[in-house]
N, C-alpha and C positions, 0 to 999 in steps of 0.2 A: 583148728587150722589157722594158719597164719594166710595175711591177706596181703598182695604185692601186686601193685598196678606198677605197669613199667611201661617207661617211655624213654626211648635210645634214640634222641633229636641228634641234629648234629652233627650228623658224618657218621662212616663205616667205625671212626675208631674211639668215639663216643659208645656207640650201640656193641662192639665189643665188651668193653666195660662192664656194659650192663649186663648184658649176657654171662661175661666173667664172673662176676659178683654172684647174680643168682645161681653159677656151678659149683662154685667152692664154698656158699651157703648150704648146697644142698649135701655136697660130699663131706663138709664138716658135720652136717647135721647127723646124716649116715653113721657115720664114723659111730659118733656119742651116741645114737639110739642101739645098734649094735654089740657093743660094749658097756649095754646097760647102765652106763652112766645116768641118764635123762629115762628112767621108764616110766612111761606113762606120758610124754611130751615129741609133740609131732618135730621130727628131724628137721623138717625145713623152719620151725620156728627158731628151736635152739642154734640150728648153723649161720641164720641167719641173727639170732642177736650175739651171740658171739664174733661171729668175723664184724658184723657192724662196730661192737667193742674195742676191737682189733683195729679197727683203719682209723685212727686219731678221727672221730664227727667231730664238727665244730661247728655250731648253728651260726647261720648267717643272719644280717640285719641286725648287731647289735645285740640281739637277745640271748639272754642269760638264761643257765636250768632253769633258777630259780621263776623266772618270768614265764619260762614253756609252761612250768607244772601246773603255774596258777592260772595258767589259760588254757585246758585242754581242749575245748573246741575250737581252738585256730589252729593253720597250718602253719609250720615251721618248716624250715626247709634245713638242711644241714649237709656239709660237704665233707667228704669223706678224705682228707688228707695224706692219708697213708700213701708213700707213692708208688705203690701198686694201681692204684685206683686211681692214678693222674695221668694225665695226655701232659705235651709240654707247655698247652696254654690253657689247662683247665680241670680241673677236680669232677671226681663224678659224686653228682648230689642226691640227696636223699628230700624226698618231702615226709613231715612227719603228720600223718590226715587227722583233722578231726574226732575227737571221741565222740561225739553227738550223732556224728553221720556214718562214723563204721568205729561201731561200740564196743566194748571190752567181750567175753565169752559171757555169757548168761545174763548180759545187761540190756538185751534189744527191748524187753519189755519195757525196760526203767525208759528208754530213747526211742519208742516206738513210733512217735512223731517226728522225728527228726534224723530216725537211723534211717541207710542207705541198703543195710545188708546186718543180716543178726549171726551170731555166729555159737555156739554152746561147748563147753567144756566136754567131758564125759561126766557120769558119776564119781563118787565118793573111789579113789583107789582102792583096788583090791587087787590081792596076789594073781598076775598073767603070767602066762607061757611066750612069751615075746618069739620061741623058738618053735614054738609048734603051733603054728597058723591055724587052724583049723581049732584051737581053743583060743586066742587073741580071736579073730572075728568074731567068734558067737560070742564074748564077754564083753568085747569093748565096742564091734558097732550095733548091739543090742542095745547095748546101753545109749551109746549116741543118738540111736534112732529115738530110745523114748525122750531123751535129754531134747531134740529136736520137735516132736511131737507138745511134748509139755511149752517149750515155748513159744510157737505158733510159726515155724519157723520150716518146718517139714511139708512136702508140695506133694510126695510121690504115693500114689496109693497103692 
């Protein structure tokens, strides 16, 4: 699962934005997991790094890819330029969080002192019925649960 902390400061046409963004992230994502493009990959991750793709990002402050990658526990902020995703006196921004504090899928152990929230892939793929529900849930949140389980990450009894 993909993680999205949203904050629509600003005004009603700011917080639109934001709103906007995460709808057409998730109706892209839709789209691509339905049309088995992406199977095996949660809709709102793929819509959302896709349309993020799509709106020209441009990190603020100076800093360069090259400077993000080498620092993945700092926050970078990044403004989405496309102007779809502008007001007439302001872009709407992205922060880009910490690895250390909300960690990649299967990593919270490697960051267990410093993660914020742990997050787990599924298993190794294997062939699912993405159309017949009732075979996708017993294969893939079976799987998840024990993916979650093994990594210390699972609360519910």
């Amino acid at each position: 699962w993909d993680l999205q902390l949203l904050r629509g400061g600003g005004g009603a046409g700011r917080r639109a934005l934001v709103v906007g963004f995460v709808e057409a992230a998730a109706e892209r994502g839709m789209i691509d997991f339905y049309m088995r493009w992406w199977a095996g990959t949660h809709c709102i991750l793929v819509g959302f790094q896709k349309l993020f793709s799509d709106s020209s990002p441009s990190l603020e402050g100076g800093l360069t890819p090259a400077a993000n990658q080498a620092s993945p526990n700092a926050t970078a902020v990044v403004r989405l330029t496309a102007s779809k995703w502008c007001l007439p006196t302001d872009c709407l921004r992205v922060a880009l969080l910490p690895l250390n504090a909300f960690p990649l899928p299967d990593r919270f152990l490697d960051d267990r002192d410093s993660a914020l929230m742990g997050r787990v892939d599924k298993p190794p793929p294997t062939p699912t019925h993405r159309l017949r529900l009732d075979r996708y849930d017993e294969a893939d949140m079976g799987g998840l649960q024990s993916r979650m389980k093994e990594a210390g990450i699972w609360f519910l009894t």
